[in-house]
N, C-alpha and C positions, 0 to 999 in steps of 0.2 A: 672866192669862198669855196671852203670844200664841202662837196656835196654826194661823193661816194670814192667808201676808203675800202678795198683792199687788202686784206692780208694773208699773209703765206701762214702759214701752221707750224711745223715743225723746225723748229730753230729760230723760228722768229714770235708770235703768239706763246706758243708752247715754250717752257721751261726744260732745260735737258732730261728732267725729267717724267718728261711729255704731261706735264701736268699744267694746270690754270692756277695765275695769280689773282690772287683778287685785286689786285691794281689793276692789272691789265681786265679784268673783267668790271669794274666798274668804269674806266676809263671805257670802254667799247658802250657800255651803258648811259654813257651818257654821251654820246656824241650819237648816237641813236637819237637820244633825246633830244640834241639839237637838228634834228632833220634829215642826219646823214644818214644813208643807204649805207649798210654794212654786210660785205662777205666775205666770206675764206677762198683764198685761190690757192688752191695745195695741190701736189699730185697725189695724194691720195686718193683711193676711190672711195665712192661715194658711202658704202657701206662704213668706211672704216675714219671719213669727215665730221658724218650725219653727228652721232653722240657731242661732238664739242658745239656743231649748229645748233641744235635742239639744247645745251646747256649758256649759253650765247642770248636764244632767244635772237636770233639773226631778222632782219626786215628784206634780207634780200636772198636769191637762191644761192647756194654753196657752189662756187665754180671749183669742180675735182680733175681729179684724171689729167689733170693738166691744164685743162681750159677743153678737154674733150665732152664734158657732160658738164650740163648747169640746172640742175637740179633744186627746189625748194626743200629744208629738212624738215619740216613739221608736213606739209603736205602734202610730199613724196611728188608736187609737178614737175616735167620735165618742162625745161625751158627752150633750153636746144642741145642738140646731142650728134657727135659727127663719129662714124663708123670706119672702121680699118675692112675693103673690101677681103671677100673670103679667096681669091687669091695672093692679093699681097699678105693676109695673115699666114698666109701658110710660107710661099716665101718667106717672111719674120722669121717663123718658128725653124722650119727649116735650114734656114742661113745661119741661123743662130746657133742651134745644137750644133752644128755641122760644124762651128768652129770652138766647141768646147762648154756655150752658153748653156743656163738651165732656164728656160722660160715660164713666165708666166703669163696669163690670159685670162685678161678681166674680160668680162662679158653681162649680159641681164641689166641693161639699162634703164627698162623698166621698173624692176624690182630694186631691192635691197644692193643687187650686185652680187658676183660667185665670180671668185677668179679657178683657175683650173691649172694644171700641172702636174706633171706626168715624170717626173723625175729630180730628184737633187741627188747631185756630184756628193760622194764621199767626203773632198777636201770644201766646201762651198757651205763653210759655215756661218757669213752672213745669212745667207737665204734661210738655212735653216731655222736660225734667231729669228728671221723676218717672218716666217711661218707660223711659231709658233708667240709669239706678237700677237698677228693679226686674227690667230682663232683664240687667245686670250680674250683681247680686247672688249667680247662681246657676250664672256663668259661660253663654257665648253660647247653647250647646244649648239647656240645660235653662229658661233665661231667658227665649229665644224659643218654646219651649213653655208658657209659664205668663204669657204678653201675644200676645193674638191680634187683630188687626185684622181686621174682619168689613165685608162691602159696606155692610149698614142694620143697624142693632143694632136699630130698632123690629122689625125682622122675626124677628131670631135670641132676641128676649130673653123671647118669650113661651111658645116651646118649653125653657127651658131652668132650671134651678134655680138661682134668685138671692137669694144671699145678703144682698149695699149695692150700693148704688148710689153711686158718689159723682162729686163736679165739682173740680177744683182751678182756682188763680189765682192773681192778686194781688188784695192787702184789699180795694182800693175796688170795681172790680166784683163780685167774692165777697158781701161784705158785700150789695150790690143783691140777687143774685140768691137771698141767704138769705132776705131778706125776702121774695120774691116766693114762692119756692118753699112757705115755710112758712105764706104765704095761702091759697096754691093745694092744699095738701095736708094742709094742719089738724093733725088729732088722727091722718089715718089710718097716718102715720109715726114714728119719732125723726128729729128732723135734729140730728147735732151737728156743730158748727163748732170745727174744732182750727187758733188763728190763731197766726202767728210774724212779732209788727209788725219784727222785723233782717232777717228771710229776705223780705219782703213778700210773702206766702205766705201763704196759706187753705187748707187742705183742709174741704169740705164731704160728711160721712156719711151718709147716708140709708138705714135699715133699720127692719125690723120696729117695730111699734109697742112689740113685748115686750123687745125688743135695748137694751141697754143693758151697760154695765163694772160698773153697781150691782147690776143685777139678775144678771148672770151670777156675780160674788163673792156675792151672799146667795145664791143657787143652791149653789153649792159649800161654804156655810158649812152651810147649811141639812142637804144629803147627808152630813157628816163630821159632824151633830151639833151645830155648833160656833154660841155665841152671837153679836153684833155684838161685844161686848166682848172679843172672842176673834181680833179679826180686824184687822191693819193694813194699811194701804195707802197709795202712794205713788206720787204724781203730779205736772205740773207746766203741765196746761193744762187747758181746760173740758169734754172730754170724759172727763178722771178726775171733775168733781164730783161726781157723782150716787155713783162708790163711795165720796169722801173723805166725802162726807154720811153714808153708811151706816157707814164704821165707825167700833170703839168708838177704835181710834188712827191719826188722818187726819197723814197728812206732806205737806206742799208742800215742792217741790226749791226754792234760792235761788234759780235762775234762772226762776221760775215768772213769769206773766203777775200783775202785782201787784194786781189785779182778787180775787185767791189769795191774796197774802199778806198782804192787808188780811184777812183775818176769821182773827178773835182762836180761834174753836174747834181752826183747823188751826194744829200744830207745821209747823216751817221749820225745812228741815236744809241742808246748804251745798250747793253745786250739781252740776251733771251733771259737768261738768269739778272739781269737787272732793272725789270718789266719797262725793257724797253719799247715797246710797242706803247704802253700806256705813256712814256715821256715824249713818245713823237706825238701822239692826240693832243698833250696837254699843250704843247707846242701850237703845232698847225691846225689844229682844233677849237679847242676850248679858251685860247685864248684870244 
């Protein structure tokens, strides 16, 4: 029996429109109702999670940032939270500019969240969209409080508590700069790459070595008691694998990177625009 579900946000919960179905939101309501423990495991940060938690009405905390921060959305507890020390952030930032990357740096764990950044590339018109996204999302105030543009982020980011670090683009330079990064900084990080070959868009993560979407679900399985065989999760890019690996019932969305839907162990349910997340509950859930 499943007793805590998992889900990733965007591209799989969320509609390409990054909006809520009510399929899928009464489907998540009611398997709440049957006992299930329910959270979002997204990289998003927390600031930018919290709104679909708190519309959700979630029973469990919001695993963000990757599985870096696990956080409750109604009443802002931290559950557990692993930190990027202030020299490897600065290596990050560092290595990264140094190869062309624009970074950014989430930070304030405590709070709301403020990520910070000190530069975008001319041609680096992802980010820029990502930018002005993220200070939308929360309307202009509270938006431009939670995206701060800093003179040198090598200077500000070693006084301050850093959660990822990450770089966005398009594939082909992304891609270079994955490989480069992950030379240059081995074992002492996670790098995950969440890529969208329609949007030509890469988001590159970088967090603690212990940070992870798998480790933060077996984290919360582990607190409730509860076995792998106990636990589904549902995803539709490569920064879900490590928790579709860990549990006992793995869903890929149909729209997933097919990289995903080639292996035979993980179920395929219809897609983001076909509220698939509500036909894998009604599935392994509800019925």
């Amino acid at each position: 029996m499943i007793k805590l579900l998992a889900l990733d946000l965007d591209g799989t919960t969320l509609s390409s429109d990054g909006s809520l179905s009510d399929g899928n939101r009464l489907a998540i309501s009611a398997a709440e109702e049957r006992g299930v423990l329910v959270t979002i495991a997204t990289g998003r940060r927390f600031r930018d999670a919290r709104p679909v938690g708190l519309e959700l009405e979630l029973n469990a905390p919001l695993v963000t940032h990757n599985g870096g921060l696990l956080k409750f959305a109604r009443s802002m507890e931290t559950v557990h939270c692993s930190l990027l020390s202030a020299q490897t952030s600065l290596e990050i930032v560092s290595a990264g500019k140094a190869l062309g990357g624009d970074a950014l740096v989430s930070i304030d764990p405590e709070g709301d969240g403020t990520m910070l950044f000190d530069r975008v590339s001319d041609d680096n018109v992802p980010l820029r969209r990502y930018l002005r996204w993220a200070q939308g999302l929360h309307g202009d105030a509270a938006g431009r409080e939670g995206v701060r543009q800093v003179e040198d982020l090598e200077a500000v980011v070693t006084s301050e508590k850093v959660v990822h670090i990450s770089f966005s683009g398009t594939c082909g330079p992304m891609k270079v700069l994955e490989s480069e990064l992950r030379q240059h900084l081995n074992e002492s990080v996670t790098l995950l790459a969440t890529i969208y070959p329609h949007l030509d868009f890469t988001l590159l993560d970088i967090l603690p070595p212990d940070a992870s979407k798998g480790n933060a679900v077996k984290l919360l399985a582990d607190e409730n008691g509860l076995s792998r065989d106990e636990v589904m999760v549902i995803g539709d890019n490569f920064n879900d694998l490590e928790m579709l690996e860990y549990a006992g019932t793995p869903v890929v969305m149909g729209n997933s990177d097919p990289k995903l839907l080639e292996r035979a162990e993980f179920y395929t349910t219809l897609s983001n625009d076909e509220d698939g997340v509500a036909a894998a509950i009604e599935r392994f859930i509800l019925n």
